[in-house]
C-alpha positions in Angstrom: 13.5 27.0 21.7 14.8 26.7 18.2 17.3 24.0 19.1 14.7 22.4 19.6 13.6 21.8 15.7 16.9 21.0 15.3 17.3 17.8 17.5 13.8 16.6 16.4 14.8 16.7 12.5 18.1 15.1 13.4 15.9 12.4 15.7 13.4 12.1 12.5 16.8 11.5 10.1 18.2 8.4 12.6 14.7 7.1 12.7 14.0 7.3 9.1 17.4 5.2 8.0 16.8 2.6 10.9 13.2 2.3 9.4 13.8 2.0 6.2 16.8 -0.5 6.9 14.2 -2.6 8.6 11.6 -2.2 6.3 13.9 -2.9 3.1 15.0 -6.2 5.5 11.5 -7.0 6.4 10.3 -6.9 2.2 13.1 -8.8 1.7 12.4 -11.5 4.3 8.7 -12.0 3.2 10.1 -13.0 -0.3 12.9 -15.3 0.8 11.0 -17.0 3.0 8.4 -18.7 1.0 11.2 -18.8 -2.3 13.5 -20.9 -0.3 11.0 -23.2 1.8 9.8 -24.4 -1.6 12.7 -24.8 -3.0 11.4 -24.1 -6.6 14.9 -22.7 -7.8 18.5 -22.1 -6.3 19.3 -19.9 -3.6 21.3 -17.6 -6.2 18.6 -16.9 -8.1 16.1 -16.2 -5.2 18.5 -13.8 -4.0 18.9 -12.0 -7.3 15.5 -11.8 -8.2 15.1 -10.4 -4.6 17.6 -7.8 -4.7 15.9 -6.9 -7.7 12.6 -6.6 -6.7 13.8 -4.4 -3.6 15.9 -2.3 -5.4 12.8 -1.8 -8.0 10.5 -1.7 -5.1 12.2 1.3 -3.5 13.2 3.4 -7.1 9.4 3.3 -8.4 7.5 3.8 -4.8 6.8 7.3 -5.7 3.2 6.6 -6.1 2.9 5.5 -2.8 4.7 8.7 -1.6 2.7 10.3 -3.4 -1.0 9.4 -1.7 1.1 9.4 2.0 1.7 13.3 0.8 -1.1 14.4 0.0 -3.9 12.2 1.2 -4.0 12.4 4.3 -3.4 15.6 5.8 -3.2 19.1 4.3 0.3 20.4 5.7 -0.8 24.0 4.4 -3.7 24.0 7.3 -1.0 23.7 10.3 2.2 25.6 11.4 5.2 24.6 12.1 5.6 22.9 15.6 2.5 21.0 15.0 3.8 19.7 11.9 7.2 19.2 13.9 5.2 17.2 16.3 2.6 15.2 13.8 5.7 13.7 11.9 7.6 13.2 15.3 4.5 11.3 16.3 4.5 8.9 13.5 7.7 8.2 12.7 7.9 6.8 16.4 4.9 5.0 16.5 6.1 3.4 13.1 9.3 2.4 14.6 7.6 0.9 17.6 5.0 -1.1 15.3 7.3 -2.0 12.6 11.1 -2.6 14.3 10.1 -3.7 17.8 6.7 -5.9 16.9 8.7 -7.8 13.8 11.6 -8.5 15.3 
């Protein structure tokens, strides 16, 4: 029974990376979009000020962490394997929303 731990925090480690790959892509997307359909400066500089603003984006999002941490749910008032199974539960349904609905 303790393999199974295992497997599910190396299943919530491959979905974390493709979900933040698509999220980072996603961001990024929303920018370029409107930046290049108006064509209010070159395509160099939209994607430099992009890449910027990503990069940026993802450094200071601690905040943000911060409120997802400890505002909604108290992880001191569960044990283990229902914490195993919480985060299991939304990494998956945040994979479905955000990779399969998007793209």
């Amino acid at each position: 029974m303790e393999n199974i731990y295992l497997y599910m925090i190396i299943a919530l480690a491959f979905l974390a990376i493709a979900d933040l790959v698509v999220g980072i892509s996603n961001d990024a997307v929303n920018f370029l979009n409107s930046a290049i359909g108006s064509k209010a400066i070159s395509f160099r500089t939209i994607m430099i000020v992009a890449s910027v603003g990503v990069a940026v984006g993802a450094i200071f999002s601690s905040g943000m962490m911060e409120v997802a941490r400890k505002g909604i749910f108290n992880p001191g008032e569960f044990m283990f394997n229902e914490i195993m199974i919480i985060f299991m539960a939304v990494m998956i349904t945040d994979i479905l929303l955000l990779d399969f609905l998007i793209l």
